[in-house]
VEXKOLDREN-671682 format. One record per residue (C-alpha): residue number from 1; residue in one letter; x, y, z. Coordinates in nm, 2 decimals. Layout:
<pts>
+-----+------+--------+--------+--------+
! pos ! code !     xx !     yy !     zz !
+-----+------+--------+--------+--------+
! NUM !    A !      X !      Y !      Z !
...
+-----+------+--------+--------+--------+
</pts>
This chain:
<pts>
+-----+------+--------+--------+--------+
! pos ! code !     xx !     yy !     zz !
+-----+------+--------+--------+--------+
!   1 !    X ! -14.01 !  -5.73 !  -4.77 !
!   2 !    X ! -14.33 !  -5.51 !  -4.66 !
!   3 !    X ! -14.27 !  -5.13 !  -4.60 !
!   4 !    X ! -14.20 !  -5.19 !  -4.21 !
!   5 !    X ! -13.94 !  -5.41 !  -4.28 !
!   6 !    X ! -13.76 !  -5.21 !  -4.55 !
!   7 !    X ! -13.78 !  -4.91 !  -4.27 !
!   8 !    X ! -13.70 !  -5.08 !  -3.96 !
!   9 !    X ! -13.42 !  -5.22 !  -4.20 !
!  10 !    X ! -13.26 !  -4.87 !  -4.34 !
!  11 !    X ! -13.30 !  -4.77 !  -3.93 !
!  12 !    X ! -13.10 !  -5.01 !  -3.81 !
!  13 !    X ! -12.85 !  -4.97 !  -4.10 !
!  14 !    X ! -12.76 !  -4.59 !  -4.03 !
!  15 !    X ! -12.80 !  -4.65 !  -3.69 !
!  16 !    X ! -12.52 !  -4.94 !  -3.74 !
!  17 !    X ! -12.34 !  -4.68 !  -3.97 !
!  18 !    X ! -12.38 !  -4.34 !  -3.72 !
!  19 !    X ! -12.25 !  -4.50 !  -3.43 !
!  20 !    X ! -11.96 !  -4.71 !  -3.65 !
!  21 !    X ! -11.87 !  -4.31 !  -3.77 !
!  22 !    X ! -11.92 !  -4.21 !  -3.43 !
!  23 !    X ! -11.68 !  -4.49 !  -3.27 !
!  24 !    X ! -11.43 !  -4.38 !  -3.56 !
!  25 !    X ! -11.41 !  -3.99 !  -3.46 !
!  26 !    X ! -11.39 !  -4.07 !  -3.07 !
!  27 !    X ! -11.13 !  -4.37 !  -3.14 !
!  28 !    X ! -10.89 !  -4.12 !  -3.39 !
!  29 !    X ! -11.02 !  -3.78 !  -3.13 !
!  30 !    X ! -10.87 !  -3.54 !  -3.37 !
!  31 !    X ! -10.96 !  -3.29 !  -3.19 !
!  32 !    X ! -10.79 !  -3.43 !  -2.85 !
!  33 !    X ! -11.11 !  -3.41 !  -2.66 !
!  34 !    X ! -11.05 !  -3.75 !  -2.49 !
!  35 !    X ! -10.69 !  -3.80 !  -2.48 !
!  36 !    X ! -10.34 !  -3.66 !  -2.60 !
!  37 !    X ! -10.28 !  -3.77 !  -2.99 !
!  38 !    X ! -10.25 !  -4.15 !  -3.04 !
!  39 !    X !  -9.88 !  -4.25 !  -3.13 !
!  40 !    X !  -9.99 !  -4.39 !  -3.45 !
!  41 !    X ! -10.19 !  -4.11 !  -3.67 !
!  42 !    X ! -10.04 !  -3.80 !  -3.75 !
!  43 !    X ! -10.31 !  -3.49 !  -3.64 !
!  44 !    X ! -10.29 !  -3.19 !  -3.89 !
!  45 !    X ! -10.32 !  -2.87 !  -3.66 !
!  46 !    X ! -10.51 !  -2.61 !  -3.82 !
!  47 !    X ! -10.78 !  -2.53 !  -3.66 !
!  48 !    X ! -10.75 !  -2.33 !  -3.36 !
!  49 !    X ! -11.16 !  -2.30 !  -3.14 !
!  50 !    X ! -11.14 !  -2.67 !  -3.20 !
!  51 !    X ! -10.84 !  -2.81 !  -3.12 !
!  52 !    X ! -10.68 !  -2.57 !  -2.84 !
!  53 !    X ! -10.93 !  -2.67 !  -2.60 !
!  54 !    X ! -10.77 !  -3.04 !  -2.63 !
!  55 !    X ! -10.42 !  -2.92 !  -2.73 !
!  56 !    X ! -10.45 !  -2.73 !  -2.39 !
!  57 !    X ! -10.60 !  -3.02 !  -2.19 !
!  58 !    X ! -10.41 !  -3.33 !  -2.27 !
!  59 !    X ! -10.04 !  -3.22 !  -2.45 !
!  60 !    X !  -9.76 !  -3.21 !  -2.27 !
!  61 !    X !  -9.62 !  -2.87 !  -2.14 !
!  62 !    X !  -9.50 !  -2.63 !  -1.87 !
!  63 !    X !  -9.52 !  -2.32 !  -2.13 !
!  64 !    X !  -9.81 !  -2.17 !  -2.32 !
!  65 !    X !  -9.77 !  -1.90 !  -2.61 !
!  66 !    X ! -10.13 !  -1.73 !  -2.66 !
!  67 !    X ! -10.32 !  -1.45 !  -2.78 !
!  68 !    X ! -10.45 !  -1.30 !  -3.08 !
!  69 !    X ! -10.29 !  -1.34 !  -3.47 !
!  70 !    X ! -10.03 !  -1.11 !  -3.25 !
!  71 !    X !  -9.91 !  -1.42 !  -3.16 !
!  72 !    X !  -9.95 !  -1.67 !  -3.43 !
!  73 !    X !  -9.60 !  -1.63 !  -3.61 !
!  74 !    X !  -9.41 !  -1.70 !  -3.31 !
!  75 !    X !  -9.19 !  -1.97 !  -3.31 !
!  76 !    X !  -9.24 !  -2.19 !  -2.99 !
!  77 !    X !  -8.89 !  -2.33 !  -3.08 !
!  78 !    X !  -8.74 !  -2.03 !  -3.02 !
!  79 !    X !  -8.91 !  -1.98 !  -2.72 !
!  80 !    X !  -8.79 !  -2.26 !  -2.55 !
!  81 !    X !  -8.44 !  -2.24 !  -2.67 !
!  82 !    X !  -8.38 !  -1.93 !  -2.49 !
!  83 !    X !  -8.63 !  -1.97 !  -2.20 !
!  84 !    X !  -8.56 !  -2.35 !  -2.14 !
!  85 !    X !  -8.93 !  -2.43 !  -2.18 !
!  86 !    X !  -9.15 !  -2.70 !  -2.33 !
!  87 !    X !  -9.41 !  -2.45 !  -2.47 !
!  88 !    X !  -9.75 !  -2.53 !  -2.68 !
!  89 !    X !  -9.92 !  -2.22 !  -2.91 !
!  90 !    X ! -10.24 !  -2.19 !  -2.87 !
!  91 !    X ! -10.35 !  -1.84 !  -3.02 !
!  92 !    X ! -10.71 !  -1.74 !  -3.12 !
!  93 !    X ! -10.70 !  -1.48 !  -3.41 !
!  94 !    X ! -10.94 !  -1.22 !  -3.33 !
!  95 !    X ! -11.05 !  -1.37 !  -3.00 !
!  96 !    X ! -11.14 !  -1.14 !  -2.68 !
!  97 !    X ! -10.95 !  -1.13 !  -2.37 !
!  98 !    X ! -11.23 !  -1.37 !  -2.23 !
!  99 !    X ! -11.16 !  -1.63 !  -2.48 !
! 100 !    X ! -10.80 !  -1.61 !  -2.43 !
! 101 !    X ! -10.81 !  -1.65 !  -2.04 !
! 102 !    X ! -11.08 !  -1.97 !  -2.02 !
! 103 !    X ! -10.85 !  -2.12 !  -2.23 !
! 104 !    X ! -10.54 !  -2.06 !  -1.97 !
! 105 !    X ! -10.80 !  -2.15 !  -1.69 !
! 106 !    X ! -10.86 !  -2.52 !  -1.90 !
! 107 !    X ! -10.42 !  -2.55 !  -1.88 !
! 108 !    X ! -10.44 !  -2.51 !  -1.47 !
! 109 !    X ! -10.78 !  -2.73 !  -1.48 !
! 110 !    X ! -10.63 !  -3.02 !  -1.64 !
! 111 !    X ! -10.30 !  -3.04 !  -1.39 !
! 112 !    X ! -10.04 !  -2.89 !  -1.58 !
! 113 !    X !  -9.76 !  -2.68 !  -1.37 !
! 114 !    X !  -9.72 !  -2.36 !  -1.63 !
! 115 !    X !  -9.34 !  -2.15 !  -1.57 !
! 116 !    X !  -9.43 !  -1.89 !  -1.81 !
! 117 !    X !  -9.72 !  -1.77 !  -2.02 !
! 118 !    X !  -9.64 !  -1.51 !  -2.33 !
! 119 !    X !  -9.92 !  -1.32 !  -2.43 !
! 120 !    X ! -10.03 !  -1.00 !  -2.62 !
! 121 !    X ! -10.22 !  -0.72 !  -2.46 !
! 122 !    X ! -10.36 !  -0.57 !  -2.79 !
! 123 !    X ! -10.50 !  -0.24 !  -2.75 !
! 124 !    X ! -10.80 !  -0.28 !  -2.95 !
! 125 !    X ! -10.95 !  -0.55 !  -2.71 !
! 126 !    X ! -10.88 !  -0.33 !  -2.39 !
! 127 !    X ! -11.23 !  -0.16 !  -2.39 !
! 128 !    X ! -11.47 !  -0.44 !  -2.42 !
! 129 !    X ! -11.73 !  -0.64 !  -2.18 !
! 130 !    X ! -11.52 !  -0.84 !  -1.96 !
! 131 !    X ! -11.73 !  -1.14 !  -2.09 !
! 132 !    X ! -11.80 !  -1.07 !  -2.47 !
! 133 !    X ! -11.69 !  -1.32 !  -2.72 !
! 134 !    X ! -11.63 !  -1.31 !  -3.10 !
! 135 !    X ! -11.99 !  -1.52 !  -3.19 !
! 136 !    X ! -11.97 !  -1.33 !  -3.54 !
! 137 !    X ! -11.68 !  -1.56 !  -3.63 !
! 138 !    X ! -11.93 !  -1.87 !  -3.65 !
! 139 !    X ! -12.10 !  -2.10 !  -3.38 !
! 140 !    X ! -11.85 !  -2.11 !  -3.13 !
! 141 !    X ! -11.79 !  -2.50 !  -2.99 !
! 142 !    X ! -11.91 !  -2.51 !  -2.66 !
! 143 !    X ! -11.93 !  -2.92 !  -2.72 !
! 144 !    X ! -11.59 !  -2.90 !  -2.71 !
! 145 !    X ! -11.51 !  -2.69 !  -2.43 !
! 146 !    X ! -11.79 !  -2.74 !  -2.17 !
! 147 !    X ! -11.84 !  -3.05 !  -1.95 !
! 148 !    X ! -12.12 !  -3.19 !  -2.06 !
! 149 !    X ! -12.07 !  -3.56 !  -2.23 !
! 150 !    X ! -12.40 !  -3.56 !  -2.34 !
! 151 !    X ! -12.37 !  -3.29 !  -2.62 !
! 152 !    X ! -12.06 !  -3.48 !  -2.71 !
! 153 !    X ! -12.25 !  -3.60 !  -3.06 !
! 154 !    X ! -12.20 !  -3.27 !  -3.20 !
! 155 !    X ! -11.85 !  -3.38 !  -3.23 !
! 156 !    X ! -11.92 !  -3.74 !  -3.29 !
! 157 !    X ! -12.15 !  -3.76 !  -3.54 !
! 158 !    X ! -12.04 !  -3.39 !  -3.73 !
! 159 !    X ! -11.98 !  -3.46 !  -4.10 !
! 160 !    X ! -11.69 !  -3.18 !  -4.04 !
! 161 !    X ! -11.49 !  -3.37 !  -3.84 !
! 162 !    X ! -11.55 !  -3.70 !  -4.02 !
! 163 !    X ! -11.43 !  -3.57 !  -4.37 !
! 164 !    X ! -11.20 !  -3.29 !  -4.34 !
! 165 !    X ! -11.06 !  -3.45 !  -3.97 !
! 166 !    X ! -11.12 !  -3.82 !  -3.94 !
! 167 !    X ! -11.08 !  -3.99 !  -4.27 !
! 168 !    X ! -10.78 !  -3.81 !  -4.36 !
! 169 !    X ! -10.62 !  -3.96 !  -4.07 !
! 170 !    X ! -10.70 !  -4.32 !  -4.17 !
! 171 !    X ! -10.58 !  -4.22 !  -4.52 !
! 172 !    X ! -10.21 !  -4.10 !  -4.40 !
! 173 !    X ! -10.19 !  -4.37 !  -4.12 !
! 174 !    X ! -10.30 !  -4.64 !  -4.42 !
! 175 !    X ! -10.05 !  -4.45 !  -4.65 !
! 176 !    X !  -9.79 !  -4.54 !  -4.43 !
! 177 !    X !  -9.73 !  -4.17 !  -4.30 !
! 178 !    X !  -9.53 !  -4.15 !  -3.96 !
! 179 !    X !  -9.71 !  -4.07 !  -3.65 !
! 180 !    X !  -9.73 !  -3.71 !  -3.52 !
! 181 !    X !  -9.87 !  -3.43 !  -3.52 !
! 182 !    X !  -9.80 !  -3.05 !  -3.65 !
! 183 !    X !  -9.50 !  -2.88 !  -3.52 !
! 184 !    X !  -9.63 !  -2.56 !  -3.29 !
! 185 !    X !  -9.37 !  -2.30 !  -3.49 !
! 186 !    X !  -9.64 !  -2.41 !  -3.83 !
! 187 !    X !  -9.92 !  -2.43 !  -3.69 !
! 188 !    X ! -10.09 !  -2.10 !  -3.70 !
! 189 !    X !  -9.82 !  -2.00 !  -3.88 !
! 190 !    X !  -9.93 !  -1.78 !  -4.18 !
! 191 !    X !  -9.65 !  -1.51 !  -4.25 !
! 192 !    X !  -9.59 !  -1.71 !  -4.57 !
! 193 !    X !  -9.99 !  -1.62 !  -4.64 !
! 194 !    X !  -9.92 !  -1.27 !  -4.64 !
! 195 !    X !  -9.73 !  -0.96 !  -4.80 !
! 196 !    X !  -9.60 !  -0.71 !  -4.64 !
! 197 !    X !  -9.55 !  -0.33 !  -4.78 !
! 198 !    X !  -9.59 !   0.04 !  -4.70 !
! 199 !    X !  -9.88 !  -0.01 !  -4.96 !
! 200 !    X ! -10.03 !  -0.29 !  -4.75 !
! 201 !    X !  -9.98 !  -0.08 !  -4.38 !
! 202 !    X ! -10.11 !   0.22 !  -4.51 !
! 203 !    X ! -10.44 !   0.08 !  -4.68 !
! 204 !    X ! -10.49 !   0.36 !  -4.96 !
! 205 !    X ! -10.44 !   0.60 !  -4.69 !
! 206 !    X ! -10.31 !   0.94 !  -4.86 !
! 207 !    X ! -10.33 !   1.19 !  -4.57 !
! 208 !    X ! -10.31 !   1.20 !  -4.24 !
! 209 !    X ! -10.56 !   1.45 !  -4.09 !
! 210 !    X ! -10.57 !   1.66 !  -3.80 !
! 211 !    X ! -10.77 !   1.53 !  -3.51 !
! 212 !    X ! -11.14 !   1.78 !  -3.47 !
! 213 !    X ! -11.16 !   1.66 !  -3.12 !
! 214 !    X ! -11.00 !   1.47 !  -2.83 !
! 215 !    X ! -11.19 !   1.18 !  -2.68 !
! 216 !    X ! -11.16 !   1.05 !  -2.35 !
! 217 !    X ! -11.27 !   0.76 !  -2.19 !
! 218 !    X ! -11.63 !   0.77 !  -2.03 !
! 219 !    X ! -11.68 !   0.65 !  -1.69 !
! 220 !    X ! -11.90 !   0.32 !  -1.87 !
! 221 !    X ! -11.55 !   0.25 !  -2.09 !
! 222 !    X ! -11.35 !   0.28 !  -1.74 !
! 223 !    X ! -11.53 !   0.08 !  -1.58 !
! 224 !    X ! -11.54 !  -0.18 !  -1.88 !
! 225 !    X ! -11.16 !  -0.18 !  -1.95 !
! 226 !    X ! -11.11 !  -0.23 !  -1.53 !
! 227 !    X ! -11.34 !  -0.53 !  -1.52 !
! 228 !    X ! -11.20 !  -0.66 !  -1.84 !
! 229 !    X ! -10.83 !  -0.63 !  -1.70 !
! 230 !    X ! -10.90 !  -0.77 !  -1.40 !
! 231 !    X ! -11.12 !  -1.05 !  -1.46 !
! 232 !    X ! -10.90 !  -1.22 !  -1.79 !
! 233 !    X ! -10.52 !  -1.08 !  -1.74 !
! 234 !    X ! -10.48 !  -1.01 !  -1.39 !
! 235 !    X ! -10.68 !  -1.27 !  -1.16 !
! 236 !    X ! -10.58 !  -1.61 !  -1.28 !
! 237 !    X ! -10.19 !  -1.43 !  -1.26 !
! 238 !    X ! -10.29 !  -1.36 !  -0.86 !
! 239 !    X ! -10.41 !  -1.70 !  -0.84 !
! 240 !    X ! -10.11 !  -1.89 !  -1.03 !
! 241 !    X !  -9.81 !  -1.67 !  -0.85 !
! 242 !    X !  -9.60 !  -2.01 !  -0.95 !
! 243 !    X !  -9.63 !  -1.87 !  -1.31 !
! 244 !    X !  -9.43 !  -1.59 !  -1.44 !
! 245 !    X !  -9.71 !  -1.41 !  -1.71 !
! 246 !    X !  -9.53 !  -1.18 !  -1.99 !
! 247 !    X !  -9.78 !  -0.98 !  -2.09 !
! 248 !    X !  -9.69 !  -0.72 !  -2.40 !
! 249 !    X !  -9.80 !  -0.44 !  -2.58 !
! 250 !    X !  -9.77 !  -0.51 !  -2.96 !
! 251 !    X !  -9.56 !  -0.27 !  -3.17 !
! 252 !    X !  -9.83 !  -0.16 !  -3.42 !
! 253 !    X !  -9.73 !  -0.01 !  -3.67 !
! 254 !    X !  -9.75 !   0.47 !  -3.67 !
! 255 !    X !  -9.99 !   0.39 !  -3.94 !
! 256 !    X ! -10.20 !   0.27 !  -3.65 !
! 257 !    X ! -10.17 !   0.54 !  -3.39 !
! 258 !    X ! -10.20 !   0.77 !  -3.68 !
! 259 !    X ! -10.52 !   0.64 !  -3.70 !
! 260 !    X ! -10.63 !   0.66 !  -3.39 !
! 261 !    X ! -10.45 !   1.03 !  -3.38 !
! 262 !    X ! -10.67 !   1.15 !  -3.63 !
! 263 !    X ! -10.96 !   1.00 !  -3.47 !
! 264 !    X ! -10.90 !   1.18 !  -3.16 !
! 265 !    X ! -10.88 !   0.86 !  -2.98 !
! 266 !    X ! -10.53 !   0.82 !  -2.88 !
! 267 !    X ! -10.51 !   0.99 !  -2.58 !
! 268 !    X ! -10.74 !   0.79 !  -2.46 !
! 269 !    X ! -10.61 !   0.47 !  -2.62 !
! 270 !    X ! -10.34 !   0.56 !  -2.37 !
! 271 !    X ! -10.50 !   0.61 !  -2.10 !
! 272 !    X ! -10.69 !   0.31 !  -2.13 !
! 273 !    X ! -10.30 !   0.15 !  -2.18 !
! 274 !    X ! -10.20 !   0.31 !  -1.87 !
! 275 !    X ! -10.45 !   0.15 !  -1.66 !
! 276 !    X ! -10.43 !  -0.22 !  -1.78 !
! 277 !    X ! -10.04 !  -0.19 !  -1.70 !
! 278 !    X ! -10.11 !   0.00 !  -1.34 !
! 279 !    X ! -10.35 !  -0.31 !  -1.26 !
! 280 !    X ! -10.10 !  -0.58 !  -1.42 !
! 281 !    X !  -9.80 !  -0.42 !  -1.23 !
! 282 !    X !  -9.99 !  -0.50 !  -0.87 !
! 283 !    X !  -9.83 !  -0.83 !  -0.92 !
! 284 !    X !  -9.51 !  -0.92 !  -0.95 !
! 285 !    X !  -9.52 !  -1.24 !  -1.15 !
! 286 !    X !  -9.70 !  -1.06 !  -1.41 !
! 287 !    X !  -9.44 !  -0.87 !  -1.66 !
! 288 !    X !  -9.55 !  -0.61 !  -1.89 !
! 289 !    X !  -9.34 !  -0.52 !  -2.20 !
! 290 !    X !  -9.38 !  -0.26 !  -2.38 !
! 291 !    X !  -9.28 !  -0.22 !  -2.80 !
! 292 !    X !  -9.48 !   0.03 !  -2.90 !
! 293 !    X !  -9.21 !   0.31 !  -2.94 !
! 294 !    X !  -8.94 !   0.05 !  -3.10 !
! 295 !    X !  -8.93 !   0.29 !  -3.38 !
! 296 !    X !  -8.70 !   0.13 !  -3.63 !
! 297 !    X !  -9.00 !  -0.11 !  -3.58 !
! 298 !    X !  -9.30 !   0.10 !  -3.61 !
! 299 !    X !  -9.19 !   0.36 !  -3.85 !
! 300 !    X !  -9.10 !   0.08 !  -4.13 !
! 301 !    X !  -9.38 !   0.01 !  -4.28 !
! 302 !    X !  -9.26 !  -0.27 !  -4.52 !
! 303 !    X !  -9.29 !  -0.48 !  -4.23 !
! 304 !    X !  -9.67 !  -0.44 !  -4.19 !
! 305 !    X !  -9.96 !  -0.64 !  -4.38 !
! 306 !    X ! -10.22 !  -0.41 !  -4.25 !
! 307 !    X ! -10.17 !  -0.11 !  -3.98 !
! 308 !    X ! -10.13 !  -0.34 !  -3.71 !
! 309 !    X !  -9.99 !  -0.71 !  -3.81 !
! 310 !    X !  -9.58 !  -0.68 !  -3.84 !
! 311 !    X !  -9.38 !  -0.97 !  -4.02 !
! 312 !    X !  -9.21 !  -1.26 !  -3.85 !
! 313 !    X !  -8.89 !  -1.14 !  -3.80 !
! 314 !    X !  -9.07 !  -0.84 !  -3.55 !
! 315 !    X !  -9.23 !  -1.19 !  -3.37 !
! 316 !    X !  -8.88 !  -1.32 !  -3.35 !
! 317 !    X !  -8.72 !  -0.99 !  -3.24 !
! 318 !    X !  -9.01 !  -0.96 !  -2.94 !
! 319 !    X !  -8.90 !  -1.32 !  -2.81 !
! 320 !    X !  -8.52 !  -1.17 !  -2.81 !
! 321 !    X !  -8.63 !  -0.90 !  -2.62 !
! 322 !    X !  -8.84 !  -1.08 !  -2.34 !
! 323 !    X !  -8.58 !  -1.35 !  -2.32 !
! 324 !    X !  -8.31 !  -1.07 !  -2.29 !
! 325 !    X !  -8.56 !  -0.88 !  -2.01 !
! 326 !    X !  -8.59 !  -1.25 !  -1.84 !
! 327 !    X !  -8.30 !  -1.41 !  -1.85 !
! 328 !    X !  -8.09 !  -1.05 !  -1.69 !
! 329 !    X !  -8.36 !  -0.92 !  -1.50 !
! 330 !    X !  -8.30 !  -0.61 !  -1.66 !
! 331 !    X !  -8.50 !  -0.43 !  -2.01 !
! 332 !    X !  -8.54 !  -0.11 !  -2.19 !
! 333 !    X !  -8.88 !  -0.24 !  -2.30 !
! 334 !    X !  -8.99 !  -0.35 !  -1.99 !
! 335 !    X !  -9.27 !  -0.14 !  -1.75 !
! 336 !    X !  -9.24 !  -0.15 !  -1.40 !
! 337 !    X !  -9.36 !   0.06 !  -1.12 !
! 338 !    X !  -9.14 !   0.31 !  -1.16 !
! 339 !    X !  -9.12 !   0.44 !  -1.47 !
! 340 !    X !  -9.45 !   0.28 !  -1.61 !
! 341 !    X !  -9.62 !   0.64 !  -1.58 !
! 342 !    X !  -9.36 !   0.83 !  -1.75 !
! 343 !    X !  -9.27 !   0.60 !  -2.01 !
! 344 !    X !  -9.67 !   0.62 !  -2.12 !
! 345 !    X !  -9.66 !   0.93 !  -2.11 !
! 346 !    X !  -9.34 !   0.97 !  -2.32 !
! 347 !    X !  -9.55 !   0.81 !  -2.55 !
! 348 !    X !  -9.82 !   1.00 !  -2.54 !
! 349 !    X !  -9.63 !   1.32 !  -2.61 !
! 350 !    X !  -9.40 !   1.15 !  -2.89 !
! 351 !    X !  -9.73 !   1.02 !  -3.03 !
! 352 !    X !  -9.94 !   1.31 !  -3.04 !
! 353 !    X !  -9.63 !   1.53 !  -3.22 !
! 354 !    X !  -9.58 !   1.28 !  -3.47 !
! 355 !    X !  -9.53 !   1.39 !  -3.82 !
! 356 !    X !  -9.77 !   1.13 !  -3.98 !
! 357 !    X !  -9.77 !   1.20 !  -4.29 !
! 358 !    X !  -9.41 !   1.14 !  -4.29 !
! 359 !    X !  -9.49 !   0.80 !  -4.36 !
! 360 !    X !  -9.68 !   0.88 !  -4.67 !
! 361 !    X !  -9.41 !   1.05 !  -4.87 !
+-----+------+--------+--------+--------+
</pts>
């Protein structure tokens, strides 16, 4: 055989063997791009900018659980116990408000009729662009997510997704494992990954310092947390009035807001709070709850792996809580036009009078 031979040989062989590998990934779809999960493999979750997308678009579901690492320890099984839902979790760690809202857009895109959508308003995404993105977590998969088919061989042909995706599901399905795919209380799940301590909250802290100035929010930063609230909490909630959106702020831990205290940043942390919940409370199908001053919560820090991330059983608790404020109508956690203003600013005086170093002792 001459050299042209032996080439157009080896071409048409990985030819032959790209487009059998390709054929593989789009017939398994493990990342649901194409269709819901086939019957017959059981799909690992575990890997959430590449599989929510699908998980959104093709599972069956009228509730969605999403959000930030906030939300990963919740317990969709819970969830729909008390709320008599079908719910999916689809959080992002880390992820913007943008991210967070296409993702509910793709849910309303695909057909699905949503009762109830539980999500985190975390303070420390308030002030961003409306349309920034987390691109220093790695290429984010816009393959996956946009509508065009023809980029589709970045998922096709991507040596990711055919060892660490594909071939384990020929390997379980050949192994004789049941059809299925990961529960949505474990996936994302990672309290088990984690310990929680007053060591752990405080982070070597050893004094809590007295703030040299107060910082309010600049007329650029007002502007930005407005446009941010509008365009990923509050329109798709003016556009969906069939869904009922619980939005919460997270209890972070006082190791947090003594942070932010000693920055001189938390009066206008709380400012910034006080206009995302004026601008949610415009509509009533959007419910703001609000655990930042659940202070058998926030003051133990043995229930904190950083400042800000509490331990399952706080996850747990917060479903109580909003299925209590649902299910009667009625909440001491929950903000409503009336008292959203003076419960803030409660806060805001409890908060700056604080005795942190309390915690330190």
């Amino acid at each position: 055989m001459n050299g042209k031979k032996w080439f157009i040989s080896i071409l048409i062989m990985t030819i032959s063997a790209l487009t059998i590998l390709a054929g593989c990934v789009f017939w398994t779809d493990p990342f649901f791009h194409y269709r819901k999960p086939r019957d017959y493999f059981f799909y690992k979750l575990y890997d959430q900018r590449s599989q929510n997308d699908g998980i959104t678009r093709h599972f069956d579901y009228d509730a969605i659980i999403t959000g930030t690492s906030m939300a990963e320890n919740f317990l969709p099984s819970q969830f729909d116990s008390l709320m008599g839902t079908n719910s999916i979790k689809v959080t992002y760690a880390g992820a913007t408000y943008k991210e967070i809202n296409d993702n509910l857009n793709v849910a309303y895109e695909s057909g699905h009729e949503i009762k109830y959508v539980l999500r985190p308003v975390d303070y420390t995404l308030l002030i961003k662009d409306k349309d920034e993105m987390r691109l220093d977590m790695g290429e984010y998969p816009v393959y996956l997510t946009n509508k065009n088919p023809f980029d589709d061989i970045k998922y096709l042909i991507n040596k990711d997704v055919i060892g660490r995706y594909m071939l384990p599901l020929f390997v379980e399905y050949f192994k004789g494992t049941p059809g299925g795919h990961t529960s949505f209380d474990e996936y994302s799940y990672n309290a088990n990954l984690h310990t929680f301590s007053k060591d752990d909250a405080l982070v070597g802290r050893t004094v809590f310092e007295a703030p040299t100035q107060i910082n309010s929010l600049t007329d650029e930063e007002t502007t930005m947390i407005s446009e941010n609230v509008r365009a990923n909490v509050v329109d798709i909630a003016a556009a969906h009035p069939e869904t009922t959106f619980i939005c919460f702020f997270p209890p972070y831990s006082m190791a947090y807001f003594g942070g932010i205290w000693e920055s001189g940043d938390l009066n206008k942390i709380l400012t910034a709070k006080q206009m995302a919940t004026d601008l949610m409370l415009e509509y009533d199908n959007i419910h703001v709850y609000d655990f930042a001053t659940a202070m058998d919560i926030t003051q133990d820090l043995n229930r904190y792996r950083d400042e800000a991330h509490y331990d399952q059983y706080v996850n747990e608790w917060i479903i109580e809580r909003v299925a209590d404020g649902e299910n009667s109508g009625e909440s001491s956690f929950r903000l409503m036009k009336d008292n959203a203003e003076s419960v803030i600013e409660d806060e805001r005086e409890q908060f700056n009078n604080y005795d942190y170093n309390s915690l330190i002792d």
